[in-house]
PDB file with one MODEL, atoms N, CA, C and O in Angstrom:
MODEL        1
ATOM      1  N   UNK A   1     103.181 115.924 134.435  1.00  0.00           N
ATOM      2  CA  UNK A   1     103.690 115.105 133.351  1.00  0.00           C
ATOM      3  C   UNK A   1     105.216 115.028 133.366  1.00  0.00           C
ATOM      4  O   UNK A   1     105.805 114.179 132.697  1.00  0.00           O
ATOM      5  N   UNK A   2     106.053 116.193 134.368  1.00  0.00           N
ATOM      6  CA  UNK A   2     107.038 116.034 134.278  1.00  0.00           C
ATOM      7  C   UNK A   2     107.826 114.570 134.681  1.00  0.00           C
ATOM      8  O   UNK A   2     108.545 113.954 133.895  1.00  0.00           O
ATOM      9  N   UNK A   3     107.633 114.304 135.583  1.00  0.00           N
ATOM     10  CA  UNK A   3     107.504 113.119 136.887  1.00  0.00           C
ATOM     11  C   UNK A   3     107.403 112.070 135.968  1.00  0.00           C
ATOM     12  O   UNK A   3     108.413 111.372 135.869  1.00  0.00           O
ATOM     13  N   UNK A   4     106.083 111.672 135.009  1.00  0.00           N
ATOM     14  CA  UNK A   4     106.359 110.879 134.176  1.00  0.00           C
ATOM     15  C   UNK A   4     107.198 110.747 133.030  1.00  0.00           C
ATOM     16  O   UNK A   4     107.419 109.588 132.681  1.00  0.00           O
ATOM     17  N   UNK A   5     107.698 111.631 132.388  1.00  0.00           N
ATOM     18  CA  UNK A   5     108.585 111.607 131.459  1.00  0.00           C
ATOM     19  C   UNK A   5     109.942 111.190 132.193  1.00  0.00           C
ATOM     20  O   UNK A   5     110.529 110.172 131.825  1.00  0.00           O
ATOM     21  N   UNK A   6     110.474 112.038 133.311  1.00  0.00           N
ATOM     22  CA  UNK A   6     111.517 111.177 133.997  1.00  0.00           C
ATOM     23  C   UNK A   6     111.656 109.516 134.354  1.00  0.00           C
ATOM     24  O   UNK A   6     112.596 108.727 134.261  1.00  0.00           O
ATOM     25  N   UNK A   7     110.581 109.418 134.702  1.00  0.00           N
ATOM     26  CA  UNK A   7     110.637 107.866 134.762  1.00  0.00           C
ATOM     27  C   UNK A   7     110.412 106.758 133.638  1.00  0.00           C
ATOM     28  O   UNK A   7     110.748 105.574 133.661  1.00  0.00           O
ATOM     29  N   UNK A   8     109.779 107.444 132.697  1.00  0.00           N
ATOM     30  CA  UNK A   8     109.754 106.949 131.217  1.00  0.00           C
ATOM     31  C   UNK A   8     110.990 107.118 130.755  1.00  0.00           C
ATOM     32  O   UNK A   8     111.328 106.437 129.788  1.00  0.00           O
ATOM     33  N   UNK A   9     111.907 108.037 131.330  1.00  0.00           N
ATOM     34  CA  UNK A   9     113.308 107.939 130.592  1.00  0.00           C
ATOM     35  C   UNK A   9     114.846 107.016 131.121  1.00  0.00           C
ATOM     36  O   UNK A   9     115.903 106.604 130.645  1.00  0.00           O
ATOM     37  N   UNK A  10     114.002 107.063 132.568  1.00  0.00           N
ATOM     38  CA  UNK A  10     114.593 106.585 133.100  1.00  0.00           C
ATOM     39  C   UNK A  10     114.395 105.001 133.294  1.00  0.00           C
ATOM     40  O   UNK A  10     115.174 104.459 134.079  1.00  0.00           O
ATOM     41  N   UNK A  11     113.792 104.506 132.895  1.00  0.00           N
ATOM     42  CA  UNK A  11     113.191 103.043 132.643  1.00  0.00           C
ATOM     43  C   UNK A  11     113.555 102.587 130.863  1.00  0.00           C
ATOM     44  O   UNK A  11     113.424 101.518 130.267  1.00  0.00           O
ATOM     45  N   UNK A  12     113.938 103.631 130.521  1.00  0.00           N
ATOM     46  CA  UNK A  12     114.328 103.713 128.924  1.00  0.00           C
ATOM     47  C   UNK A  12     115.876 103.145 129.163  1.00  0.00           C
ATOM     48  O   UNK A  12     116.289 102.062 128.750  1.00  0.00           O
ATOM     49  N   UNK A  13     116.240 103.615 129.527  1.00  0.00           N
ATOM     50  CA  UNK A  13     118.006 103.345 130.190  1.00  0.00           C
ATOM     51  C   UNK A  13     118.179 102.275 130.526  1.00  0.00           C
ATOM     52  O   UNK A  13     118.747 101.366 129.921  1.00  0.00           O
ATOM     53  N   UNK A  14     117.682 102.279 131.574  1.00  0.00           N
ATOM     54  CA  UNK A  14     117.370 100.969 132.552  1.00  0.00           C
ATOM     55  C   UNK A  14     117.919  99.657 132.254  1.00  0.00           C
ATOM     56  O   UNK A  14     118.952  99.043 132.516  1.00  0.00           O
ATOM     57  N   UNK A  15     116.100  99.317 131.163  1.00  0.00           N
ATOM     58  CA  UNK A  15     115.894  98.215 130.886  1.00  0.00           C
ATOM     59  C   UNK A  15     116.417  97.475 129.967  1.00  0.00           C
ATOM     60  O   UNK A  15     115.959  96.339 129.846  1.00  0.00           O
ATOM     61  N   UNK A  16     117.771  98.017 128.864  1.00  0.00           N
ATOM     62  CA  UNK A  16     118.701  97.343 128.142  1.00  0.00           C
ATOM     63  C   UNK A  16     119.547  97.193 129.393  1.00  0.00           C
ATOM     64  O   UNK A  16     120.163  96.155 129.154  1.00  0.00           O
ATOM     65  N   UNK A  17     119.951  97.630 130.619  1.00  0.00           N
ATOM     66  CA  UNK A  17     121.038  96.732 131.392  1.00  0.00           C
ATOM     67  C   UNK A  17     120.714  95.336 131.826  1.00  0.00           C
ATOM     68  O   UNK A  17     121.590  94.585 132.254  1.00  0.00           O
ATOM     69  N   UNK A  18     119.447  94.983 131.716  1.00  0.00           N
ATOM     70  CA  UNK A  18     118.849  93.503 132.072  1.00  0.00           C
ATOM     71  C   UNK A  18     119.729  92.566 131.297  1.00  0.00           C
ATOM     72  O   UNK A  18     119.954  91.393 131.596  1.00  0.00           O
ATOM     73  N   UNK A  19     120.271  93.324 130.105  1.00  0.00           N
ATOM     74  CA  UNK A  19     121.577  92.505 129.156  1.00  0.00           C
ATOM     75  C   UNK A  19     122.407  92.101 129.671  1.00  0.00           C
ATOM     76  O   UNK A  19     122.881  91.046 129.250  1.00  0.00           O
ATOM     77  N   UNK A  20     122.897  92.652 130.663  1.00  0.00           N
ATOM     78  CA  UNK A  20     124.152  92.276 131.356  1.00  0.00           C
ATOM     79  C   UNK A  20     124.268  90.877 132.136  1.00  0.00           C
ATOM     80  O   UNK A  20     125.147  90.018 132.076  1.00  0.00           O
ATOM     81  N   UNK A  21     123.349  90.926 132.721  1.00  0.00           N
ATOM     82  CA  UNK A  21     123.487  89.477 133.615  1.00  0.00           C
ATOM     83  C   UNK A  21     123.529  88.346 132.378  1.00  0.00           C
ATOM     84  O   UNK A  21     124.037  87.266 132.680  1.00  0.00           O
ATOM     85  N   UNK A  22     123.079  88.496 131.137  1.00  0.00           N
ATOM     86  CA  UNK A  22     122.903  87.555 129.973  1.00  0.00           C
ATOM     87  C   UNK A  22     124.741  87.352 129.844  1.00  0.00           C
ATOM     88  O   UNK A  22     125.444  86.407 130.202  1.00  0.00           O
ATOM     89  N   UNK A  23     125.092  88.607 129.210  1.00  0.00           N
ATOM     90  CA  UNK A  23     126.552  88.337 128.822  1.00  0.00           C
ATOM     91  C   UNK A  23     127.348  88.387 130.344  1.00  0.00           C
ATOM     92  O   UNK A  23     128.425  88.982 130.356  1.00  0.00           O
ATOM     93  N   UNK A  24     127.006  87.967 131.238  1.00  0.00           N
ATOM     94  CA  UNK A  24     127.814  87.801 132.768  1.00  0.00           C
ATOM     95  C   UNK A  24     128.403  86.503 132.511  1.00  0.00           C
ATOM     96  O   UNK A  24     129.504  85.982 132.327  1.00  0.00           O
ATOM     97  N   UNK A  25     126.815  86.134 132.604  1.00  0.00           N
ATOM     98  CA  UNK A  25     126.571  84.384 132.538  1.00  0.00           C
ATOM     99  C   UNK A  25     127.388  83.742 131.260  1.00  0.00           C
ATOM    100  O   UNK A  25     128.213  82.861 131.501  1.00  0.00           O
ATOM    101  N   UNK A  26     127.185  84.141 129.998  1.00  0.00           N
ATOM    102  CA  UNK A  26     127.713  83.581 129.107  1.00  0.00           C
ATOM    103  C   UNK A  26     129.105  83.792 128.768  1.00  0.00           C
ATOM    104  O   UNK A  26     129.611  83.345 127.739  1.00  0.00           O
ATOM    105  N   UNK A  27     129.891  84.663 129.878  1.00  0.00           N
ATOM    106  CA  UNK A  27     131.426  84.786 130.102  1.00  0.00           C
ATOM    107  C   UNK A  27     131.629  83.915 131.049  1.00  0.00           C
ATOM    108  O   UNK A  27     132.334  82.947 130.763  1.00  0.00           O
ATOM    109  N   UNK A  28     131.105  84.019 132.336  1.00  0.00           N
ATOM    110  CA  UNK A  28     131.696  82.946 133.294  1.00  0.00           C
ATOM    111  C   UNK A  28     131.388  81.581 132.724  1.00  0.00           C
ATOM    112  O   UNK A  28     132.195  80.700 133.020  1.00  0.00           O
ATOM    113  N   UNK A  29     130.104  81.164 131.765  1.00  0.00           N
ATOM    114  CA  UNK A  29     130.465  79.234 131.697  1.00  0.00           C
ATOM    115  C   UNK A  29     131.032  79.221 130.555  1.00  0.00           C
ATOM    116  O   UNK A  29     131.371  78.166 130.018  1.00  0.00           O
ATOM    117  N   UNK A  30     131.265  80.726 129.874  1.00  0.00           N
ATOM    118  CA  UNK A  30     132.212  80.173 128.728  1.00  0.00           C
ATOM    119  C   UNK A  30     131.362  79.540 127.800  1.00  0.00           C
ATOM    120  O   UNK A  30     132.114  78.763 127.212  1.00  0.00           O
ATOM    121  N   UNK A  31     130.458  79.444 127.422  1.00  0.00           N
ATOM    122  CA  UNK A  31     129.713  79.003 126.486  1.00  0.00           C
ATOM    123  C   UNK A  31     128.193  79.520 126.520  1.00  0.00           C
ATOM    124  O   UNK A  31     127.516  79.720 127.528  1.00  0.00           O
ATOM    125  N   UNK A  32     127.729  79.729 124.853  1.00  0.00           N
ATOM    126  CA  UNK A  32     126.431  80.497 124.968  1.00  0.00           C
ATOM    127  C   UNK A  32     125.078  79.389 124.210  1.00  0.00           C
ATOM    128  O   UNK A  32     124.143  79.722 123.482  1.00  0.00           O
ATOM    129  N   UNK A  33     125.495  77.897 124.783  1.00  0.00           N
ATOM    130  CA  UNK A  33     124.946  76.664 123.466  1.00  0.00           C
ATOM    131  C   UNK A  33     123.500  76.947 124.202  1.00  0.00           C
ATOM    132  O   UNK A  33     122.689  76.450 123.421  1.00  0.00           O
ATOM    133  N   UNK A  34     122.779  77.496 125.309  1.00  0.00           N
ATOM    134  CA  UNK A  34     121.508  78.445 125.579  1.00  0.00           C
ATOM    135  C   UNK A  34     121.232  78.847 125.147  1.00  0.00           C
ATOM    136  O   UNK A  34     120.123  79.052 125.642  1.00  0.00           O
ATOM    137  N   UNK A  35     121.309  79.568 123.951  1.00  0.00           N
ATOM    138  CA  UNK A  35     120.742  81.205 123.503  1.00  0.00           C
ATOM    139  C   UNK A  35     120.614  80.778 121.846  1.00  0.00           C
ATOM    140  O   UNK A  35     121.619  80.596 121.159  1.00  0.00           O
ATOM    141  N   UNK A  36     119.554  80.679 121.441  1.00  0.00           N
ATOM    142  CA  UNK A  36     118.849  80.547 119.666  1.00  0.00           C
ATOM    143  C   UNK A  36     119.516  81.820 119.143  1.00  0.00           C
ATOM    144  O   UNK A  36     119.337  82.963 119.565  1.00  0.00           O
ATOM    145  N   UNK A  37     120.644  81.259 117.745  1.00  0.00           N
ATOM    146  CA  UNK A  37     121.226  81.823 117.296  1.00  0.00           C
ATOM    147  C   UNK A  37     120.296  82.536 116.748  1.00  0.00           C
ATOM    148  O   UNK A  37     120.605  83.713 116.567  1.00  0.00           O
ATOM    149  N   UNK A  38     118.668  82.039 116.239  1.00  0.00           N
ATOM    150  CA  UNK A  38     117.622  82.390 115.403  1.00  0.00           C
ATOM    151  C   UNK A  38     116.930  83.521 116.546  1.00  0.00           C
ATOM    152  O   UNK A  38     116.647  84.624 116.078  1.00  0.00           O
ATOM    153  N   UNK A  39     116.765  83.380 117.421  1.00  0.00           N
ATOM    154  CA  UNK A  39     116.391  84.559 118.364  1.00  0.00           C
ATOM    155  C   UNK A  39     117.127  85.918 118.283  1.00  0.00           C
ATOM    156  O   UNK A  39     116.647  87.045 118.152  1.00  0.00           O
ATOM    157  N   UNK A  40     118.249  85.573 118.382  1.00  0.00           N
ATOM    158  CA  UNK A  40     119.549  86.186 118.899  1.00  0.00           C
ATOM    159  C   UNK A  40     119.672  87.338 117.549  1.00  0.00           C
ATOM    160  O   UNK A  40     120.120  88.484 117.567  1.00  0.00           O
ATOM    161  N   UNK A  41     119.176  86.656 116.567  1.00  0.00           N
ATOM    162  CA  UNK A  41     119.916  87.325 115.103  1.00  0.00           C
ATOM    163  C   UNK A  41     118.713  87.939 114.661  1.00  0.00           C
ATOM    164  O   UNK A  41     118.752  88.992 114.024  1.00  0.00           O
ATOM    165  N   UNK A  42     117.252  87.153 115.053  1.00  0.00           N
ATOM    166  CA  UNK A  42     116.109  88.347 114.954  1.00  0.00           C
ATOM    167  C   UNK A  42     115.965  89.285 115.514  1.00  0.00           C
ATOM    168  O   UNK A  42     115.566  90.277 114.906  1.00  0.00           O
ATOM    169  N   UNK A  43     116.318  89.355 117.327  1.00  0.00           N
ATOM    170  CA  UNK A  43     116.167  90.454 118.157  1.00  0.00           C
ATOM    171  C   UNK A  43     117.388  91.562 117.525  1.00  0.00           C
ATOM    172  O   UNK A  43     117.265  92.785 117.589  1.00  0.00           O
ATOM    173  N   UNK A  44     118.468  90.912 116.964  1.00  0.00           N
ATOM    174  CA  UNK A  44     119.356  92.198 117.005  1.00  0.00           C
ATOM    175  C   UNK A  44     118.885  92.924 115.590  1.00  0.00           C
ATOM    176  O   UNK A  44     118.644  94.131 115.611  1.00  0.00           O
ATOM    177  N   UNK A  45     118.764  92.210 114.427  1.00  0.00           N
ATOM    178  CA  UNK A  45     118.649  92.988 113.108  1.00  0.00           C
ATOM    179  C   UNK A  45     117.308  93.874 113.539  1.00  0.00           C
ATOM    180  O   UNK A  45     117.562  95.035 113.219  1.00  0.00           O
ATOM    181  N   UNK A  46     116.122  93.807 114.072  1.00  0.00           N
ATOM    182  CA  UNK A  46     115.284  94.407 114.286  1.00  0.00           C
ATOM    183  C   UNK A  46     115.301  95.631 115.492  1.00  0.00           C
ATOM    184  O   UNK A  46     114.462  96.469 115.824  1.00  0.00           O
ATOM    185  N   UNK A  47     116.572  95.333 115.938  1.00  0.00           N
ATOM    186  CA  UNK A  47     117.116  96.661 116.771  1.00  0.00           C
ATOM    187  C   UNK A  47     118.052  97.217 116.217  1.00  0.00           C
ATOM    188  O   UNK A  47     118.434  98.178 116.884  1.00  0.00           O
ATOM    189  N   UNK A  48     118.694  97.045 115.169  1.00  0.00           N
ATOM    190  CA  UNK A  48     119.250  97.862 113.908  1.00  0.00           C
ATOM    191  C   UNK A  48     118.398  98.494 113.200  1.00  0.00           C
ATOM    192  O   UNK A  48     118.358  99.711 113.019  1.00  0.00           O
ATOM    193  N   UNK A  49     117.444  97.402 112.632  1.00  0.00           N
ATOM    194  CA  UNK A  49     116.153  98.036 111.615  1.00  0.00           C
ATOM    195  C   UNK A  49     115.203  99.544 112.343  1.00  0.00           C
ATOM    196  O   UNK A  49     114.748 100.563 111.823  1.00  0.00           O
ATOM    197  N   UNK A  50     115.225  99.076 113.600  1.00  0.00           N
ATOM    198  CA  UNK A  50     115.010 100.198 114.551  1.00  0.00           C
ATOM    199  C   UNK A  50     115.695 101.395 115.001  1.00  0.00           C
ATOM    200  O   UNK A  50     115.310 102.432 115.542  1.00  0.00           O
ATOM    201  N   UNK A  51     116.540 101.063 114.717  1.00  0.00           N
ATOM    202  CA  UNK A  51     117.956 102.391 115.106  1.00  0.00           C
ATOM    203  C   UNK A  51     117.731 103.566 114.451  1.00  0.00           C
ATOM    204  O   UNK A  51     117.539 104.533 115.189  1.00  0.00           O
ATOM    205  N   UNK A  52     117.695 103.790 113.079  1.00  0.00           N
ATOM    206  CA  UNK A  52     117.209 104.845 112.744  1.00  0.00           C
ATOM    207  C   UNK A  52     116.630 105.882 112.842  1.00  0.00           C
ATOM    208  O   UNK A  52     117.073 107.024 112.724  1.00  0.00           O
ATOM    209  N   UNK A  53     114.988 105.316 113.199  1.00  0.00           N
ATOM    210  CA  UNK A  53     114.066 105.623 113.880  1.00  0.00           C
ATOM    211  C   UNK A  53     114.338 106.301 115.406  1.00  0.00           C
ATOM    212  O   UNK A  53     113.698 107.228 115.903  1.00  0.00           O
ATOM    213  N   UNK A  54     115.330 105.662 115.926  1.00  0.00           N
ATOM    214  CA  UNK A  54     115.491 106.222 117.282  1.00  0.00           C
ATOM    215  C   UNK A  54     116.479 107.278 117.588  1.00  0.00           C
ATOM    216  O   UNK A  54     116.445 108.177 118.429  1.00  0.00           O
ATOM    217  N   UNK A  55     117.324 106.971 116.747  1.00  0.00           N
ATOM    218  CA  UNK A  55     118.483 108.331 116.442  1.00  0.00           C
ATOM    219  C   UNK A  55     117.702 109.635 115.911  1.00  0.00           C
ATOM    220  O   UNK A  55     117.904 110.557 116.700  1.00  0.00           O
ATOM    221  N   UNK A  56     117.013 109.956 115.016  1.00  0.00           N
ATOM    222  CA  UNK A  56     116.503 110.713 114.945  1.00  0.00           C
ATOM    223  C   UNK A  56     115.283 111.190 114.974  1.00  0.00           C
ATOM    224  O   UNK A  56     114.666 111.963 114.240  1.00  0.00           O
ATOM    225  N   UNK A  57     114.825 110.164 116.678  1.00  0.00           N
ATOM    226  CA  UNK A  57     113.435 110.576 116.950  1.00  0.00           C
ATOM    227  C   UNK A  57     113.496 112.365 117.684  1.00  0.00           C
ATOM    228  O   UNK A  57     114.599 112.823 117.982  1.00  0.00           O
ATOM    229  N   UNK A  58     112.762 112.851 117.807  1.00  0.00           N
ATOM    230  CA  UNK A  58     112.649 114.057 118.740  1.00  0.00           C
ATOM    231  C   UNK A  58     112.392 113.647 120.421  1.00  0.00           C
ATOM    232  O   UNK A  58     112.511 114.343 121.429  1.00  0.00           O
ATOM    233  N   UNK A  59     112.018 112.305 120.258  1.00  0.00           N
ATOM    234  CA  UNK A  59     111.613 111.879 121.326  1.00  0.00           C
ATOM    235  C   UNK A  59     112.406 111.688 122.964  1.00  0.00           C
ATOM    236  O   UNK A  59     111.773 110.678 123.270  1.00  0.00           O
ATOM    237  N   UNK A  60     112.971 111.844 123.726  1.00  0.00           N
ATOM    238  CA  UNK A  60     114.200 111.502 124.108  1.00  0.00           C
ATOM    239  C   UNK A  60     114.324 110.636 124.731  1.00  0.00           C
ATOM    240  O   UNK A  60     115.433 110.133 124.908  1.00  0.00           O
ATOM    241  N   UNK A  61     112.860 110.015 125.455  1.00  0.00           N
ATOM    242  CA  UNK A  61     112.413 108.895 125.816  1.00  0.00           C
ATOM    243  C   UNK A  61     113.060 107.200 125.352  1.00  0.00           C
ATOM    244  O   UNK A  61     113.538 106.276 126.010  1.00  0.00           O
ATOM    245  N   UNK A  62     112.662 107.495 123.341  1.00  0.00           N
ATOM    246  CA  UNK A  62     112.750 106.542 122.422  1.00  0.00           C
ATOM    247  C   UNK A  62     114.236 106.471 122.121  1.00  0.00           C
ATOM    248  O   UNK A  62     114.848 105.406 122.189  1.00  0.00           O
ATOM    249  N   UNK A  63     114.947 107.904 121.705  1.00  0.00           N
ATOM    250  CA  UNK A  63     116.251 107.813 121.592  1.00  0.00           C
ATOM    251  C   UNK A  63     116.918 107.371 122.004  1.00  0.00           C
ATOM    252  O   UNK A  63     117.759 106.645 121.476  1.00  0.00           O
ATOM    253  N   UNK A  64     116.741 107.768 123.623  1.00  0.00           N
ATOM    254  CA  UNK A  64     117.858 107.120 124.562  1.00  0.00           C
ATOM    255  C   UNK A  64     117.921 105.319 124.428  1.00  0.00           C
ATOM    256  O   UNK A  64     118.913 104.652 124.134  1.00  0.00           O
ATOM    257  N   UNK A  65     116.506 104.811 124.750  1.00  0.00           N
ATOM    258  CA  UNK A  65     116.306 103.593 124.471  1.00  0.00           C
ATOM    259  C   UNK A  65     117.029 102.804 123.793  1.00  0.00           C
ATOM    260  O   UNK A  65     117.823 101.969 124.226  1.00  0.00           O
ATOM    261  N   UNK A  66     116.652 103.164 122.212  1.00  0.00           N
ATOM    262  CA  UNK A  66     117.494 102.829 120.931  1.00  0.00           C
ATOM    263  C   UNK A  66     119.007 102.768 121.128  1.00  0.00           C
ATOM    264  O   UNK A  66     119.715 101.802 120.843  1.00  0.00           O
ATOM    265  N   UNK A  67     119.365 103.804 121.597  1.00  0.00           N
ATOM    266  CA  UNK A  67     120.873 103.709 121.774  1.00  0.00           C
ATOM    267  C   UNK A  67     121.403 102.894 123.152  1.00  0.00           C
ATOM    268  O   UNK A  67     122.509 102.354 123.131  1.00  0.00           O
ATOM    269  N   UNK A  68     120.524 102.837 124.387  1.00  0.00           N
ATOM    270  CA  UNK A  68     121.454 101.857 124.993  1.00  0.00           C
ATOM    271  C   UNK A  68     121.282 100.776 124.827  1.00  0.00           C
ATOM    272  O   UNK A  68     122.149 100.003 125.236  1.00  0.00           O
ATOM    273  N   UNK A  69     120.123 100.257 124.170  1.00  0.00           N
ATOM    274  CA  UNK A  69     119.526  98.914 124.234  1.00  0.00           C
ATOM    275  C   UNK A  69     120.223  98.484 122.859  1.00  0.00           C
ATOM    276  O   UNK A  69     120.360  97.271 123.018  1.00  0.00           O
ATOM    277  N   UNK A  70     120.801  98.837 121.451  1.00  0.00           N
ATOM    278  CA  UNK A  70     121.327  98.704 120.651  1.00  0.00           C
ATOM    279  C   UNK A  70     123.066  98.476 121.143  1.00  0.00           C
ATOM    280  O   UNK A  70     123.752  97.567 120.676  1.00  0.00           O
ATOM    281  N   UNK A  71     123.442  99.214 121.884  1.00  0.00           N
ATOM    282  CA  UNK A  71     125.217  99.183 122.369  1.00  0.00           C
ATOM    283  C   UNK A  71     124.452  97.753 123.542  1.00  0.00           C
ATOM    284  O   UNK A  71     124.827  96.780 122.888  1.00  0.00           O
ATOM    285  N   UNK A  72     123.967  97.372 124.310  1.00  0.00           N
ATOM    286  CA  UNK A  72     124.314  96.502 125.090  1.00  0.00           C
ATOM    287  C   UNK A  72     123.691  95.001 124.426  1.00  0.00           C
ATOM    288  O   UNK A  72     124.197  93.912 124.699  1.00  0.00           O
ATOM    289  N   UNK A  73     122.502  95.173 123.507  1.00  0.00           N
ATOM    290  CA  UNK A  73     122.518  94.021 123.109  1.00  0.00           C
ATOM    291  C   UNK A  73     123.332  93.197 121.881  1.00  0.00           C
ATOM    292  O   UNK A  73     123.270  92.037 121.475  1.00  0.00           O
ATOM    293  N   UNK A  74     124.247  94.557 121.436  1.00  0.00           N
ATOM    294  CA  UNK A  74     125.088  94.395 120.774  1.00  0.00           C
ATOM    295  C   UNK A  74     126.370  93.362 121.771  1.00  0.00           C
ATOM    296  O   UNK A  74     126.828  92.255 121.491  1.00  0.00           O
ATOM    297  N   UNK A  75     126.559  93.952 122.559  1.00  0.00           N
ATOM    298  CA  UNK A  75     126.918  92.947 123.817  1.00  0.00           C
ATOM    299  C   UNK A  75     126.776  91.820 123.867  1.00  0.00           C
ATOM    300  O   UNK A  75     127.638  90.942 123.825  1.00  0.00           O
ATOM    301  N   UNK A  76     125.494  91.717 123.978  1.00  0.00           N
ATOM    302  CA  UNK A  76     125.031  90.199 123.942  1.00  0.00           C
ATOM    303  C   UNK A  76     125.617  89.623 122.384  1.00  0.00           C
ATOM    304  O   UNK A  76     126.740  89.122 122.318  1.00  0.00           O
ATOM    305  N   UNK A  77     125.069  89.703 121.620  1.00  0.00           N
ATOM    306  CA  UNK A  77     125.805  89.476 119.869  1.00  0.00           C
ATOM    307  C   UNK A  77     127.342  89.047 120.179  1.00  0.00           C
ATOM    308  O   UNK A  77     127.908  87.968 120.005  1.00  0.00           O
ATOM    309  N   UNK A  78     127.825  90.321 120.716  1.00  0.00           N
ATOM    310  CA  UNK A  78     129.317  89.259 120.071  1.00  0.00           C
ATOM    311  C   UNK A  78     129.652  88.092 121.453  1.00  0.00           C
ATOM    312  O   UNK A  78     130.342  87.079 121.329  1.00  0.00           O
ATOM    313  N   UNK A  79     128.810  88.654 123.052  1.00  0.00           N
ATOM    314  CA  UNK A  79     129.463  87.485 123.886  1.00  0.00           C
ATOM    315  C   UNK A  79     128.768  85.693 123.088  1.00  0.00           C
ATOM    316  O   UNK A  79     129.236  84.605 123.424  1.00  0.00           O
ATOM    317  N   UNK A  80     128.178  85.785 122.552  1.00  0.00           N
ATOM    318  CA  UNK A  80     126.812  84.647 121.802  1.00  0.00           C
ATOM    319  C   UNK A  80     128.297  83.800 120.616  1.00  0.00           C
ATOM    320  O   UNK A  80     128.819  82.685 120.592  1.00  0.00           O
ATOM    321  N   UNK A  81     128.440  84.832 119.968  1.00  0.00           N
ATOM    322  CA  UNK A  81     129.153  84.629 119.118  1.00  0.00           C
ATOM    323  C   UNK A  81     131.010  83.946 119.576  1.00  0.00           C
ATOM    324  O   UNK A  81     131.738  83.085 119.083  1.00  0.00           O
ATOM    325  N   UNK A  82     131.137  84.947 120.791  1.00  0.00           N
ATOM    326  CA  UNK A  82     132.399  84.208 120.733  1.00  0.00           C
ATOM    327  C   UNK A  82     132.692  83.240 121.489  1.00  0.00           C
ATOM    328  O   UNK A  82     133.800  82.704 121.471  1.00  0.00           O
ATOM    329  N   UNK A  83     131.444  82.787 122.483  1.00  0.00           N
ATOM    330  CA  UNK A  83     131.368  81.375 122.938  1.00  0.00           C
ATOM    331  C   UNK A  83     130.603  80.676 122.777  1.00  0.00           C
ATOM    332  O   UNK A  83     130.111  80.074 123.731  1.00  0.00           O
ATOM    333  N   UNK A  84     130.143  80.450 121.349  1.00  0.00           N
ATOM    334  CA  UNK A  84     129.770  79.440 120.640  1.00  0.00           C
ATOM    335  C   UNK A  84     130.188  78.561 120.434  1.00  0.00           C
ATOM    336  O   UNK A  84     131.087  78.720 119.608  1.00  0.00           O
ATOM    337  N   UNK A  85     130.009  77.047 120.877  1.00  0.00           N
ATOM    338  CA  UNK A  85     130.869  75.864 120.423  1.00  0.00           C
ATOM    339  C   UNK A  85     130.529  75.470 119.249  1.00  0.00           C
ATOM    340  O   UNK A  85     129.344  75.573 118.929  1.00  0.00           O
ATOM    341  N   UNK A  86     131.766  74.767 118.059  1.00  0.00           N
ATOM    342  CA  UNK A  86     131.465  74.518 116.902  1.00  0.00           C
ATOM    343  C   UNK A  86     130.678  73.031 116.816  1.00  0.00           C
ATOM    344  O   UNK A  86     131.134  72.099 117.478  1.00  0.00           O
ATOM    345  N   UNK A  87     129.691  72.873 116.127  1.00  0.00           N
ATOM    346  CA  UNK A  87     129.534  71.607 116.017  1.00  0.00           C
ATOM    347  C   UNK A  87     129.812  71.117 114.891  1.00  0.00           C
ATOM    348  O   UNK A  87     129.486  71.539 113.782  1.00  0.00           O
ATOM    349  N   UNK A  88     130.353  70.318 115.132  1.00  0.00           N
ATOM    350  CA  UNK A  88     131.014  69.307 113.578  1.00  0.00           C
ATOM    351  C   UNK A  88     132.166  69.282 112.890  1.00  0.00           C
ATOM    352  O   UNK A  88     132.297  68.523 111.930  1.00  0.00           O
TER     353      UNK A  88
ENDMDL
END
């Protein structure tokens, strides 16, 4: 079981860096008019609403998760935000 918990933790880590190529992309064209502000603002409050839970899980699996996937999609949030074009 050891073997699996490493790779459960390690896939915990991981899989918030898939964020990155998001805010790559939305720095180099300089604009994020792709990405549903309504997506964008559900996925993050519900990884806040989640944070809690993961900060003081015992789990270390879940913890870790929570915390990188919260700092990088936080990432995503403000690159969304600050190349947003205004309309109108």
């Amino acid at each position: 079981m050891h073997i699996l918990r490493n790779i459960s933790l390690a896939a915990a880590v991981l899989l918030p860096f898939f964020n990155i190529p998001m805010i790559v992309r939305i720095v180099r064209r300089r604009s994020s008019a792709d990405i549903s502000t309504v997506w964008l603002m559900g996925v993050w409050i519900c990884c806040l609403l989640m944070a809690p839970s993961g900060f003081t899980s015992k789990d270390l699996v879940w913890r870790c998760y929570n915390i990188v996937n919260l700092v990088l999609f936080t990432g995503v949030v403000i690159a969304v935000w600050k190349y947003r074009k205004s309309h109108g």
